[in-house]
DRENDREN-730384 format. One record per atom (N, C-alpha, C): residue in three letters; x, y, z. Coordinates in steps of 0.2 Angstrom, whole numbers, padded with zeros to 4 digits, always signed. Atoms other than C-alpha are relative to their C-alpha. Layout:
residues N
ALAXYZ;...
end
This chain:
residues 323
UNK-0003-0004+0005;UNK+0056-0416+0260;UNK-0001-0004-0007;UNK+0001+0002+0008;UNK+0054-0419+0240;UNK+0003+0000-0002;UNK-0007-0003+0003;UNK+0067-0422+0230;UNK-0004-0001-0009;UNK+0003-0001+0005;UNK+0063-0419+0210;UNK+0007-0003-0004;UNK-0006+0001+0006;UNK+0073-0428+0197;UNK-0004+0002-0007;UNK+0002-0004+0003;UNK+0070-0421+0181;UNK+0001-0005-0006;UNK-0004+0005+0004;UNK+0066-0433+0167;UNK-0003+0003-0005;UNK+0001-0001+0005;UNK+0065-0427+0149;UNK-0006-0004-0003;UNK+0004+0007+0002;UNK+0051-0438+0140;UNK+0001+0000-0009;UNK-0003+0000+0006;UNK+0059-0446+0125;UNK-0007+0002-0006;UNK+0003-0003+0007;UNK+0043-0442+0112;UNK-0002+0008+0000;UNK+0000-0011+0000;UNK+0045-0421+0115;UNK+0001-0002-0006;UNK+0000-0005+0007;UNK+0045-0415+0098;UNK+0003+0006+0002;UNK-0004-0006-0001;UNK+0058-0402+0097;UNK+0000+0005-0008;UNK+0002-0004+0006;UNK+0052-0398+0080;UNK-0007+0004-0001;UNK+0003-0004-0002;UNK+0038-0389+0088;UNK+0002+0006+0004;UNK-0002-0004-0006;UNK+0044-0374+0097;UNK-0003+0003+0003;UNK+0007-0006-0007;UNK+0036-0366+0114;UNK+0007+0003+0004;UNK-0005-0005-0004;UNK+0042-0352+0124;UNK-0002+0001+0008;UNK+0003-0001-0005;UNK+0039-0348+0141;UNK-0002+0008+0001;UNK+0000-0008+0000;UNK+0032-0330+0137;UNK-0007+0000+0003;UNK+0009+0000-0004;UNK+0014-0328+0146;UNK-0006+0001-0009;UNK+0007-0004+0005;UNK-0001-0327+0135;UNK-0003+0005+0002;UNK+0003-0006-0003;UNK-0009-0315+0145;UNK+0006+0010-0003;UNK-0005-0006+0003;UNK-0001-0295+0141;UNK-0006+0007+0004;UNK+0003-0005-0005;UNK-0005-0282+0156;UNK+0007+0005-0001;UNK-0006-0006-0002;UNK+0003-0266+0158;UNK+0000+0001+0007;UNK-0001+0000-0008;UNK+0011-0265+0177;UNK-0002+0008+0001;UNK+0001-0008-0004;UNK+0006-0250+0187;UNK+0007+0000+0003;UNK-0005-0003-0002;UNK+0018-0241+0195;UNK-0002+0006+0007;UNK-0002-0007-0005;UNK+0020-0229+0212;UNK+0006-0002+0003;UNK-0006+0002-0003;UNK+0033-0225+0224;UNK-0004-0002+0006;UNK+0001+0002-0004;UNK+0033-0235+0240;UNK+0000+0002+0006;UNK-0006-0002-0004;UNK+0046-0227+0251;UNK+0006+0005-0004;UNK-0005-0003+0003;UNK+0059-0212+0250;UNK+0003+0000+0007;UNK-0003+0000-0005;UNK+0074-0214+0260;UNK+0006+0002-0002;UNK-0009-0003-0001;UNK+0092-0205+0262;UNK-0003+0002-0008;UNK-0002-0004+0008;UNK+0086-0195+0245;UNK-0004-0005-0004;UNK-0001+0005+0003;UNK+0082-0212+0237;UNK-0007+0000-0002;UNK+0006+0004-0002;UNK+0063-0218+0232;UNK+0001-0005-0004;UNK+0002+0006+0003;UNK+0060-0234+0229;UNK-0008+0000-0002;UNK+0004+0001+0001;UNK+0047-0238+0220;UNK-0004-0008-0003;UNK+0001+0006-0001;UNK+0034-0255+0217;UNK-0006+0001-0007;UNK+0003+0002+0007;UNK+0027-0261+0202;UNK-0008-0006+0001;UNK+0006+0002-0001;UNK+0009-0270+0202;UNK-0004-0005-0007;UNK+0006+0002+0004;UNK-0004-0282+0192;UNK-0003-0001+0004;UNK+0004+0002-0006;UNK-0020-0280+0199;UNK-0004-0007-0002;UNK+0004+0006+0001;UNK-0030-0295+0201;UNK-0006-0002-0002;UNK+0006+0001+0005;UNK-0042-0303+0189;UNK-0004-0005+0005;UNK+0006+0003-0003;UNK-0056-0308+0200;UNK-0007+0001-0003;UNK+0007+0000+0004;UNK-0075-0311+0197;UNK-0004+0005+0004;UNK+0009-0006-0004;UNK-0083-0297+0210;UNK+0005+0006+0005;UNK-0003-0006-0002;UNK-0078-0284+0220;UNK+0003-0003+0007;UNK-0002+0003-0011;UNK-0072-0295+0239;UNK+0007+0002-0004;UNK-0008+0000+0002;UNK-0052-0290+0241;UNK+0004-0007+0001;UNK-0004+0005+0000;UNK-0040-0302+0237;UNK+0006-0001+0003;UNK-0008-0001-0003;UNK-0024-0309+0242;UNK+0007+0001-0004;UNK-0005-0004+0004;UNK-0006-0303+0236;UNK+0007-0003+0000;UNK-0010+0004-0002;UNK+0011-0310+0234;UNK+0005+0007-0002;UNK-0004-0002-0001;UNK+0026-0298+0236;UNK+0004-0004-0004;UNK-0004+0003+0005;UNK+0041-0302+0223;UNK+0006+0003+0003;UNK-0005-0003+0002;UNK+0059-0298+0227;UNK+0007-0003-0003;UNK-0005+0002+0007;UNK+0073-0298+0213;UNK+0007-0003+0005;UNK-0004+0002+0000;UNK+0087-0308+0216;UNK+0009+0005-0001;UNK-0007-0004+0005;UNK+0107-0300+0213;UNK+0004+0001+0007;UNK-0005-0002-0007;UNK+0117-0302+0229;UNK+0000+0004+0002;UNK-0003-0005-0003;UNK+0114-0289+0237;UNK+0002+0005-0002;UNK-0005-0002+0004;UNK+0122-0280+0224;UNK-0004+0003-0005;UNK+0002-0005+0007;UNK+0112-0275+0209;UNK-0007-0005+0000;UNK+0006+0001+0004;UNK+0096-0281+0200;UNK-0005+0004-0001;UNK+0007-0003+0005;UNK+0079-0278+0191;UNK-0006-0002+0006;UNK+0003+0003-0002;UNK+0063-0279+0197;UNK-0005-0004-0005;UNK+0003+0003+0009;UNK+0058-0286+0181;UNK+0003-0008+0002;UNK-0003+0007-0004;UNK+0067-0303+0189;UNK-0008-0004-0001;UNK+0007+0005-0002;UNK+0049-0312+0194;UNK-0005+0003-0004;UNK+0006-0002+0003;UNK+0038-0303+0183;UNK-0004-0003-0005;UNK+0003+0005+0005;UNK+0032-0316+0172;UNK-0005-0005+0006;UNK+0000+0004-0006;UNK+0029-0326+0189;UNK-0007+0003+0002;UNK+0003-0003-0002;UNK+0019-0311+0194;UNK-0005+0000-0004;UNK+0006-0003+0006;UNK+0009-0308+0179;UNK-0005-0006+0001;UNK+0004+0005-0002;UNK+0003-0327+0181;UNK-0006+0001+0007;UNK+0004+0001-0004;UNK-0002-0325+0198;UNK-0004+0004+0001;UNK+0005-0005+0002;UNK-0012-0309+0193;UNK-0007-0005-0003;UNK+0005+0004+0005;UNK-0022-0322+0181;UNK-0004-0005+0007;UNK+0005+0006-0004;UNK-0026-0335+0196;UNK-0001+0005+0006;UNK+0003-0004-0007;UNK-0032-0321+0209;UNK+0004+0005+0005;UNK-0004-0003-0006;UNK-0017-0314+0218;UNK-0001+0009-0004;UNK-0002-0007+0002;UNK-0013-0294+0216;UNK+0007-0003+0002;UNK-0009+0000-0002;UNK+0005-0295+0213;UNK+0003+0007+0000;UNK-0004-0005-0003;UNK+0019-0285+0219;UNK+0007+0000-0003;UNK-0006-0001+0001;UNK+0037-0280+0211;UNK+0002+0004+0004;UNK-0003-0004-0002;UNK+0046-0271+0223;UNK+0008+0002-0002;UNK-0007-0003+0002;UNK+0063-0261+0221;UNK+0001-0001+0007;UNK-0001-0001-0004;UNK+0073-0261+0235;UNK+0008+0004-0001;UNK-0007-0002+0002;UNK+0091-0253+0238;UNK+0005-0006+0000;UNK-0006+0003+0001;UNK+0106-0261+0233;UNK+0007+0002+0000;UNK-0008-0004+0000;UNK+0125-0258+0233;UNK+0002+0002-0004;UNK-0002+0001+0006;UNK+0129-0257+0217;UNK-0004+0009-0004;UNK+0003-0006+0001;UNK+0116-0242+0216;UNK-0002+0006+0005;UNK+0000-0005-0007;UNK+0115-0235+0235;UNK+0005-0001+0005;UNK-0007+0003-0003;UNK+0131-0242+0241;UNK-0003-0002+0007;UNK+0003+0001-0007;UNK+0121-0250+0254;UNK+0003-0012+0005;UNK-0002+0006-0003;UNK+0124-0268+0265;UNK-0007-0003-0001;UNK+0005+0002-0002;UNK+0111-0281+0267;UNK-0007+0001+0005;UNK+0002-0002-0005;UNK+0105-0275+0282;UNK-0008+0007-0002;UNK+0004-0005+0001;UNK+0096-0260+0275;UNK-0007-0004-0009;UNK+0005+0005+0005;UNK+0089-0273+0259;UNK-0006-0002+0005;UNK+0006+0003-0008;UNK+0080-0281+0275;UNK-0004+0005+0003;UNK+0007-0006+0000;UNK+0072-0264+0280;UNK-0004+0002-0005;UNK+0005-0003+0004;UNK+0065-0260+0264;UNK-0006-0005-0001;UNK+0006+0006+0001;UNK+0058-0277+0262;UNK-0007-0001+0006;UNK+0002-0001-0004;UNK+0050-0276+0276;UNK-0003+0006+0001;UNK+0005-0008+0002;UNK+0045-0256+0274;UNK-0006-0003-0004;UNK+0004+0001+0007;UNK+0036-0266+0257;UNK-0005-0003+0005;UNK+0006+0004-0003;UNK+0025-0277+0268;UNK-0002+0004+0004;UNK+0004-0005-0006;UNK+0021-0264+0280;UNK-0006+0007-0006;UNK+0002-0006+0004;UNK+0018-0253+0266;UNK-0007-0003-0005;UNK+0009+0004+0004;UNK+0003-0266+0258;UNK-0003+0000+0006;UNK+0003+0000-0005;UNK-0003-0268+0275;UNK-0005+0006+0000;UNK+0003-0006-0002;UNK-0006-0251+0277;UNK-0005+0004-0004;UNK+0005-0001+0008;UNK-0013-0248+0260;UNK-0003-0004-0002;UNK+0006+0008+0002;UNK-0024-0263+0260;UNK-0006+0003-0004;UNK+0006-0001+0007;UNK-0039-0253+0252;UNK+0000+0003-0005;UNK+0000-0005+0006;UNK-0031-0244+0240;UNK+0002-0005-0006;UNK+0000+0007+0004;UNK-0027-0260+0232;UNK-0005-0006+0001;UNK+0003+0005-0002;UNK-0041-0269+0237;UNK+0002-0008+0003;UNK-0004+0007-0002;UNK-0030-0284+0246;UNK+0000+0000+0006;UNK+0000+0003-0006;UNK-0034-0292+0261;UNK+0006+0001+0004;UNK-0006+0003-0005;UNK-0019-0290+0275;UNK+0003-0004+0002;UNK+0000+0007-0005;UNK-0021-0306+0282;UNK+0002-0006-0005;UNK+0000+0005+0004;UNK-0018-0313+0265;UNK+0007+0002-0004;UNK-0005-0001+0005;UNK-0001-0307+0260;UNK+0005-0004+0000;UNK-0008+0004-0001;UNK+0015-0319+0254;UNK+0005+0004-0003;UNK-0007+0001+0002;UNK+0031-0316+0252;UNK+0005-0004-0003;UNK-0002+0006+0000;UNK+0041-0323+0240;UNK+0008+0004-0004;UNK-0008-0003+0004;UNK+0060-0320+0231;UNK+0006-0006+0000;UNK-0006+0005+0000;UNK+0075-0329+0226;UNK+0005+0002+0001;UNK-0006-0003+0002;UNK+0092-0328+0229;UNK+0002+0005+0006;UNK+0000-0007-0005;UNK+0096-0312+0240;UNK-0007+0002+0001;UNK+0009-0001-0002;UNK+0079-0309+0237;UNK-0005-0004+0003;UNK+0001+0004-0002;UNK+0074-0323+0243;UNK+0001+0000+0009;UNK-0004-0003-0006;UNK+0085-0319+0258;UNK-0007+0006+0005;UNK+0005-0006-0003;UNK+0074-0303+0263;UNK-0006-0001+0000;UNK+0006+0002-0002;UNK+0058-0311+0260;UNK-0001-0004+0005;UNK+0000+0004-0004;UNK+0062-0324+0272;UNK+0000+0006+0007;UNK+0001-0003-0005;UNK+0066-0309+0284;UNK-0004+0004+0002;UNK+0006-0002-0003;UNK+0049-0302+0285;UNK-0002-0004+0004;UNK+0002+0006-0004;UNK+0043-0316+0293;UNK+0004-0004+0004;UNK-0003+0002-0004;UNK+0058-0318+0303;UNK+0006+0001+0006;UNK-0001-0002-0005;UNK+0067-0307+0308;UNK-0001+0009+0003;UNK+0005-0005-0002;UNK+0060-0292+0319;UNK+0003+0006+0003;UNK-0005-0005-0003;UNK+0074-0281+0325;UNK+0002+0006-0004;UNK-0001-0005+0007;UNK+0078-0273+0308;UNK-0006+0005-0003;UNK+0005-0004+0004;UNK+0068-0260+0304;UNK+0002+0007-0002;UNK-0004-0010+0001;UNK+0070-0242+0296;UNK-0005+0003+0006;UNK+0002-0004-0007;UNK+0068-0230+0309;UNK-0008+0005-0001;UNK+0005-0003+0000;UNK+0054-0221+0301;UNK-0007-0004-0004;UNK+0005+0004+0004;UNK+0041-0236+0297;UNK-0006+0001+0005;UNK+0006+0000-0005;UNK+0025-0237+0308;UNK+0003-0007+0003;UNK-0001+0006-0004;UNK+0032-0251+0321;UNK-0006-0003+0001;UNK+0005+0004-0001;UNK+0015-0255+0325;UNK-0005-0003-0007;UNK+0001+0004+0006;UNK+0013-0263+0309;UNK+0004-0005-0002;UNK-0003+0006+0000;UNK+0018-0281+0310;UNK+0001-0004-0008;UNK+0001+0002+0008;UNK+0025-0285+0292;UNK+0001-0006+0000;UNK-0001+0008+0000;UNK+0026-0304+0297;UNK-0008-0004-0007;UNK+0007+0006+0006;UNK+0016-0312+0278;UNK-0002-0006+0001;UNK+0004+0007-0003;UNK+0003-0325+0278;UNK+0005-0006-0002;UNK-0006+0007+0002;UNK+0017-0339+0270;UNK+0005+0004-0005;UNK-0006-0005+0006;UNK+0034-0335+0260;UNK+0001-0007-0004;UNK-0001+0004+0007;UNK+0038-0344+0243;UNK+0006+0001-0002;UNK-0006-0003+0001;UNK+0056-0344+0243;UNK+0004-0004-0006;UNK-0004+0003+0006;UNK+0069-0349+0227;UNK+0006-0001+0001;UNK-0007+0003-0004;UNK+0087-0355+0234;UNK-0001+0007+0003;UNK-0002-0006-0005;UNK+0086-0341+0248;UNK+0005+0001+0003;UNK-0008+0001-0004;UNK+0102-0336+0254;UNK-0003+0000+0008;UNK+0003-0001-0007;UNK+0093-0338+0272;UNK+0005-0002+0004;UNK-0005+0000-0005;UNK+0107-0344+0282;UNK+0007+0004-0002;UNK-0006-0003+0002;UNK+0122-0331+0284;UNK+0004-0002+0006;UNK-0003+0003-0007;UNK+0130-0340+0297;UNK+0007-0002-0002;UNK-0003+0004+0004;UNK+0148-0349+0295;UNK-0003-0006-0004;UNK+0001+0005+0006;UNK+0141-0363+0287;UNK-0008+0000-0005;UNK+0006-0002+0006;UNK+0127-0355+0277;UNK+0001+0002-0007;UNK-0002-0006+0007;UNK+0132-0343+0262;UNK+0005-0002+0000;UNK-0008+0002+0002;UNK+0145-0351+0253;UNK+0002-0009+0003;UNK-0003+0005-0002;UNK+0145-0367+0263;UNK+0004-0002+0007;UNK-0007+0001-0005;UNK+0158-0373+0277;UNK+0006+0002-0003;UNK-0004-0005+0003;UNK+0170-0364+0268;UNK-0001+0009+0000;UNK+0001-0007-0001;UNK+0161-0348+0270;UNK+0005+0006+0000;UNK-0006-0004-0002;UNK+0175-0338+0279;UNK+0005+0002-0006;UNK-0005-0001+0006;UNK+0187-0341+0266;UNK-0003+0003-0006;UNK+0001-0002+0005;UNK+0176-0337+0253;UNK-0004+0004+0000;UNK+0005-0009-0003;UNK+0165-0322+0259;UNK+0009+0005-0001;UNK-0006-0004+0001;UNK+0184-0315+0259;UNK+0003+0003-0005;UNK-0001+0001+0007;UNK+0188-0318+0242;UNK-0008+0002-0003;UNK+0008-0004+0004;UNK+0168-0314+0236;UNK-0001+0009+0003;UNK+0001-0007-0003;UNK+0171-0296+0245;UNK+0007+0004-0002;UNK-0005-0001-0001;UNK+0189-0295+0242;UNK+0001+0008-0006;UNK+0000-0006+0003;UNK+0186-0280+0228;UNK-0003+0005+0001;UNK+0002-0006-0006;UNK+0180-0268+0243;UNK+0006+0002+0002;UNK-0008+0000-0008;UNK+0198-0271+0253;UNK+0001+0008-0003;UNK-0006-0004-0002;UNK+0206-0256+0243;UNK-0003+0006+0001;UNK+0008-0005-0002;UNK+0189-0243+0246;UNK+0001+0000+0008;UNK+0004+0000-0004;UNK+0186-0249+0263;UNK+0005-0003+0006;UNK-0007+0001-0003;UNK+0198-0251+0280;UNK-0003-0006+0002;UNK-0001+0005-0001;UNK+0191-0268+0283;UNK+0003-0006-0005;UNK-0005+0005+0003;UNK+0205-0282+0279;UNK-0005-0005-0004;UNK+0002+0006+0003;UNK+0193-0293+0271;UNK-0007+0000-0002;UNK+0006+0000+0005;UNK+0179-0286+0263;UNK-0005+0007+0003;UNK+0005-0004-0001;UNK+0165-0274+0262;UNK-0006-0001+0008;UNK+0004+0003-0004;UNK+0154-0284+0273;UNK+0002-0006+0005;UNK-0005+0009-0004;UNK+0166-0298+0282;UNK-0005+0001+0006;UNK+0002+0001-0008;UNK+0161-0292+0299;UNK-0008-0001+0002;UNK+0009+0000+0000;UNK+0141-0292+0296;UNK+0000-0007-0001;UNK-0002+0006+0001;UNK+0145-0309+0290;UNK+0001-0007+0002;UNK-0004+0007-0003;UNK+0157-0317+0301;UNK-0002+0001+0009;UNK+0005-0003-0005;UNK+0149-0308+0317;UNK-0004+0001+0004;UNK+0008-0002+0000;UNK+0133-0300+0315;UNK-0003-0004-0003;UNK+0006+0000+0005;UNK+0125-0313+0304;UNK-0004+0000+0003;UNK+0005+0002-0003;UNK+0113-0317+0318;UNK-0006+0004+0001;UNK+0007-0009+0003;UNK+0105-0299+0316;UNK-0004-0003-0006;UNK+0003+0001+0007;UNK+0101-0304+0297;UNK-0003-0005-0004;UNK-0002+0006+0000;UNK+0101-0322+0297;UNK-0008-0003+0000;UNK+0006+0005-0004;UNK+0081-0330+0296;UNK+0002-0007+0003;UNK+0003+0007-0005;UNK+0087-0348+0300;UNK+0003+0002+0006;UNK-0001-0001-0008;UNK+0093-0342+0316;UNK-0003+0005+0004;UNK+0006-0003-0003;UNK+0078-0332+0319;UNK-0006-0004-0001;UNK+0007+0004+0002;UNK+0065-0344+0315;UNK-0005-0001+0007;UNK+0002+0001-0004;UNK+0053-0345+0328;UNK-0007-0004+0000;UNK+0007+0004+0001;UNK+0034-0354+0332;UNK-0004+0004-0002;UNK+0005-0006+0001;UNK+0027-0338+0325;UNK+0003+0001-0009;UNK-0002-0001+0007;UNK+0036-0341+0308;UNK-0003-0004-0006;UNK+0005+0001+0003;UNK+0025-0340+0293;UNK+0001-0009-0006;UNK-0001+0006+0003;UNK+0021-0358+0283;UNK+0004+0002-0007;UNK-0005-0003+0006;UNK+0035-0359+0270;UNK+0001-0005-0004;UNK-0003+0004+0004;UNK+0039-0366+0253;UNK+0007+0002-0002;UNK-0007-0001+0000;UNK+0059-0369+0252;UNK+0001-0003-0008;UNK-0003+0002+0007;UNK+0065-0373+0233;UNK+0006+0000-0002;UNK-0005+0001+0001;UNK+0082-0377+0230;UNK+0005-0006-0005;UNK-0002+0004+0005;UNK+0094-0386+0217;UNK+0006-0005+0005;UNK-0005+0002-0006;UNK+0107-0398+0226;UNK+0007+0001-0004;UNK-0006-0001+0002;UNK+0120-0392+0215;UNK+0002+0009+0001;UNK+0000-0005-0004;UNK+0117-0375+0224;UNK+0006+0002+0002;UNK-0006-0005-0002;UNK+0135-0365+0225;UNK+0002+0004+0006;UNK+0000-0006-0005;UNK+0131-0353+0237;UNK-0003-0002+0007;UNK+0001+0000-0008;UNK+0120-0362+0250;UNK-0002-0010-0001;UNK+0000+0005+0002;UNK+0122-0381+0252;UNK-0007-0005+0003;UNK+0004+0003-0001;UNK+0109-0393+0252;UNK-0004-0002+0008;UNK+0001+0002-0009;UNK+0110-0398+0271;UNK-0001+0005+0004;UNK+0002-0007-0001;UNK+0105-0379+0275;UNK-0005-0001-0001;UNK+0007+0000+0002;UNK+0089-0381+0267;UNK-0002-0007+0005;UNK+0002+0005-0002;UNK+0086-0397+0275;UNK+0002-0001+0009;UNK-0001-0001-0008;UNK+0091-0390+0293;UNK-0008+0005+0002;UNK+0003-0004+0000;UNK+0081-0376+0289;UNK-0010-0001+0002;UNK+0007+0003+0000;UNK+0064-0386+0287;UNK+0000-0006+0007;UNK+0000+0003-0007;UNK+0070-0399+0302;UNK-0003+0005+0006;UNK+0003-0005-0008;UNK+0069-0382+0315;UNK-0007+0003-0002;UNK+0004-0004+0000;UNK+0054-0375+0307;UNK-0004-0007+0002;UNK+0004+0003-0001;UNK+0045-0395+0308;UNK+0001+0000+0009;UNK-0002+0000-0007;UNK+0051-0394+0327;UNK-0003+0003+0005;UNK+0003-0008-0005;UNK+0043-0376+0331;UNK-0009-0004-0005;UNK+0006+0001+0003;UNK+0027-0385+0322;UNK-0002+0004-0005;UNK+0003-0002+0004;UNK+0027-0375+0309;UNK+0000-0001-0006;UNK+0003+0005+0005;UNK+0022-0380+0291;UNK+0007+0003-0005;UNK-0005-0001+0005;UNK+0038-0380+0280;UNK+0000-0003-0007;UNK-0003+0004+0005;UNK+0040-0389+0263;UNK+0006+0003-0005;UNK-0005+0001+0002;UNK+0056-0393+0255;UNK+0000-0003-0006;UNK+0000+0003+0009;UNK+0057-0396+0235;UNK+0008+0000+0000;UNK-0007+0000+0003;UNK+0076-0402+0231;UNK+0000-0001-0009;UNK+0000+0003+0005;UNK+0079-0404+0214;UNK+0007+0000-0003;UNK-0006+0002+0001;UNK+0091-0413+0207;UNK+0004+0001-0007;UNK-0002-0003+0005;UNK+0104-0407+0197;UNK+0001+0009-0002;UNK+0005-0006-0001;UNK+0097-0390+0198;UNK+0008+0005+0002;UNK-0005-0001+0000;UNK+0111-0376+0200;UNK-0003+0008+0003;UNK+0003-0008-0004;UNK+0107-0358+0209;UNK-0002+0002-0007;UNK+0005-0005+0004;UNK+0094-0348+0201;UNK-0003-0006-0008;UNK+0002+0005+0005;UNK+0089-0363+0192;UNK-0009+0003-0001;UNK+0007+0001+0000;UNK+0070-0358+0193;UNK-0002+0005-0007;UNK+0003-0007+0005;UNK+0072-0342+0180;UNK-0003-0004-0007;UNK+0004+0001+0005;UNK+0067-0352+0167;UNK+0005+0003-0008;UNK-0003-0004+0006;UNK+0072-0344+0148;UNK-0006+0004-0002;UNK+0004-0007+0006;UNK+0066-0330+0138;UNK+0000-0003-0006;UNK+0001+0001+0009;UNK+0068-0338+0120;UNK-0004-0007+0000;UNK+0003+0004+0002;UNK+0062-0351+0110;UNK+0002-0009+0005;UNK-0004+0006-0003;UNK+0063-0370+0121;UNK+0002-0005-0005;UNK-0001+0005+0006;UNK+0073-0383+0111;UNK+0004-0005+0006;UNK-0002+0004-0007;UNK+0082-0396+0118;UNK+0008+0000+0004;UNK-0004-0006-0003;UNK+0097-0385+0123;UNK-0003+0001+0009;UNK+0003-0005-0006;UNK+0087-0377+0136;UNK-0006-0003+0004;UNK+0007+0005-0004;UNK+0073-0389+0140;UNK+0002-0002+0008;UNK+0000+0002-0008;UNK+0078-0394+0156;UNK+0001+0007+0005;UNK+0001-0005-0001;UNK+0080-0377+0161;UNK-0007+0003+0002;UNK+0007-0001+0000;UNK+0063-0373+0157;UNK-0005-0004+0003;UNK+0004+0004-0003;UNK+0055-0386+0164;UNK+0003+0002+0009;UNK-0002-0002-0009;UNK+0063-0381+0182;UNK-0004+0008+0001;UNK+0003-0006-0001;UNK+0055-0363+0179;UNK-0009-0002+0001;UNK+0007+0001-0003;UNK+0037-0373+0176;UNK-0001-0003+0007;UNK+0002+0006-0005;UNK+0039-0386+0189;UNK+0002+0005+0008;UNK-0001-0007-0005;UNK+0043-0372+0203;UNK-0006+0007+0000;UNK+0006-0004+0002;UNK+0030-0361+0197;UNK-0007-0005+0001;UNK+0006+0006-0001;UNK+0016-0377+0198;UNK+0002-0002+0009;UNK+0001+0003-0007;UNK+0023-0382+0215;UNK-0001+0007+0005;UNK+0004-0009-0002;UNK+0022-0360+0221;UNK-0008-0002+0001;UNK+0010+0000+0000;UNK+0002-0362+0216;UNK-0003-0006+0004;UNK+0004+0006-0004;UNK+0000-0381+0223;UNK+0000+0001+0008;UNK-0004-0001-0005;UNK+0010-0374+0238;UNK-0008+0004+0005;UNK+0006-0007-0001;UNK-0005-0358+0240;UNK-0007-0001+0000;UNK+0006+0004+0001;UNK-0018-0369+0235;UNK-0002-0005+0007;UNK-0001+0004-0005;UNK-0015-0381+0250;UNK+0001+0003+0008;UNK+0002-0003-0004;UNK-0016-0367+0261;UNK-0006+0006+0000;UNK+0004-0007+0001;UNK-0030-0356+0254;UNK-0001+0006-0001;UNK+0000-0005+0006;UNK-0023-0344+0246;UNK-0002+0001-0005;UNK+0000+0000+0009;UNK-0026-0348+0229;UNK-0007-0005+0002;UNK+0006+0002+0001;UNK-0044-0356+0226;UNK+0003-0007-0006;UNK+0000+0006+0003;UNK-0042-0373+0217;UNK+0004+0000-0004;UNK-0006+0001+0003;UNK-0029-0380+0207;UNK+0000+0002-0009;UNK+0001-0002+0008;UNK-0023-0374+0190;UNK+0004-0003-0002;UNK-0004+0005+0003;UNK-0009-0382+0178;UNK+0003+0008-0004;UNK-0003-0006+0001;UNK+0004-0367+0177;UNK+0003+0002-0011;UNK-0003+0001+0007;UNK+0008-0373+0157;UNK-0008+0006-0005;UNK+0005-0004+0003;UNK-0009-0366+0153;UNK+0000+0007-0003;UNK-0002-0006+0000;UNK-0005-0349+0155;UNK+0006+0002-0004;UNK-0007-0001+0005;UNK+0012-0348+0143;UNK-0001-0005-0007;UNK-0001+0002+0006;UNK+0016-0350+0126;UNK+0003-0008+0001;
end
């Protein structure tokens, strides 16, 4: 495991301002993926800037938002880079509660629909099959992890003989453990209670929208308690001031994956507080600079991470690519 302390270097000039806005400037494509219960989701694209016609490989993106709501606009700066060093990247939509009144469970199908759905459309994107990761943070993160982990979950009308298990996943505090002592910590129970409790008067269970998936079922939904010798090589990213999933989760997480031989890395950083990795939109001063530098230094260990595995072709220095 890596741990990252984060040190300012006192001669920064803060009288020059830089932003983290890409220098590059592509317009996303766009189709839909998937149409379910009435719904389509649709997935957002930059194709990859290569020098010849061989297909390339592709990262998968999914946005962050408990389960709950979000954009697929979340990673897309992330994506746009990876567009530059070779990948076709991916923004998918998926459902949420907040817009299809849906649980986690069915997030975990479409994520899972998305990887089947490159798979199967490999030459129409020119992207190699064998070359796809998975990556997301947060809930998103969550469901990236459950393509590659757990196999039980699927929509009923996907091609099952297409195994959406990607070549590595890239994950950004993943809610990956939903166990009692995952989501929310050793205090879970209590606090899944109270983070559900404004379902109680909608819904006849005493204690939330999702209590019983939770307190359970989480072992349906759950990748650290599906992790097996066939679970794809993983970067884990997380802050140790982590709210939602505590430090010694992530560092159990990479314990059973070194066990089952398979390749895990663990970046902690210290300090660091969920969804630390986004980075800013505006100008960086010294406000925000520690912020910013958690969205580079996450983003530089993604590439060193894919590089060290042969996804990505030779090393780059992720500052390059932004203002």
């Amino acid at each position: 495991m890596k741990k990252i302390n984060l040190i300012v270097l006192s001669f920064f000039c803060f009288t020059v301002a830089w932003s983290q806005l890409p220098l590059a400037e592509k317009t996303l494509k766009v189709m839909d993926f998937k149409i379910v219960e009435g719904d389509t989701l649709k997935v957002y694209w930059y194709p990859a800037e290569s020098q010849n016609t061989k297909s390339t490989g592709a990262i998968a993106f999914f946005f962050g938002g408990g389960w709950r709501g979000g954009s697929y606009t979340h990673f897309q700066r992330q994506a746009l880079y990876f567009s530059q060093r070779g990948l076709t990247s991916f923004l998918f939509d998926y459902r949420v509660e907040s817009r299809q009144n849906t649980s986690p469970v069915e997030c975990i199908k479409d994520a899972r629909s998305a990887l089947r759905f490159l798979k199967q459309n490999h030459a129409i994107f020119n992207i190699d099959p064998q070359k796809i990761i998975a990556s997301g943070g947060s809930a998103g993160g969550h469901i990236a992890a459950a393509t590659g982990t757990i196999h039980s979950v699927n929509e009923s009308t996907d091609d099952l003989n297409i195994d959406p298990t990607p070549a590595a996943m890239v994950l950004f505090n993943p809610v990956f453990d939903n166990g009692p002592n995952g989501y929310h910590g050793s205090n879970a129970k209590a606090l899944i209670e109270d983070d559900f409790l404004c379902h109680c008067t909608s819904y006849p269970i005493s204690n939330g929208k999702w209590a019983s998936l939770f307190k359970e079922r989480y072992k349906e939904i759950s990748p650290f308690h599906n992790i097996s010798d066939q679970t794809p090589p993983s970067l884990v990213m997380f802050g140790n001031q982590d709210h939602l999933v505590p430090e010694a989760t992530a560092e159990s997480f990479q314990e059973q994956m070194k066990q089952l031989n398979n390749v895990c890395q663990l970046i902690i950083y210290k300090g660091a507080k969920h969804g630390f990795f986004n980075g800013v939109n505006t100008k960086v001063n010294e406000d925000n600079l520690v912020q910013a530098e958690y969205f580079y230094g996450t983003l530089q260990a993604s590439d060193d991470f894919l590089v060290g595995l042969d996804l990505l072709k030779e090393k780059a220095n992720v500052r390059d690519y932004f203002y």
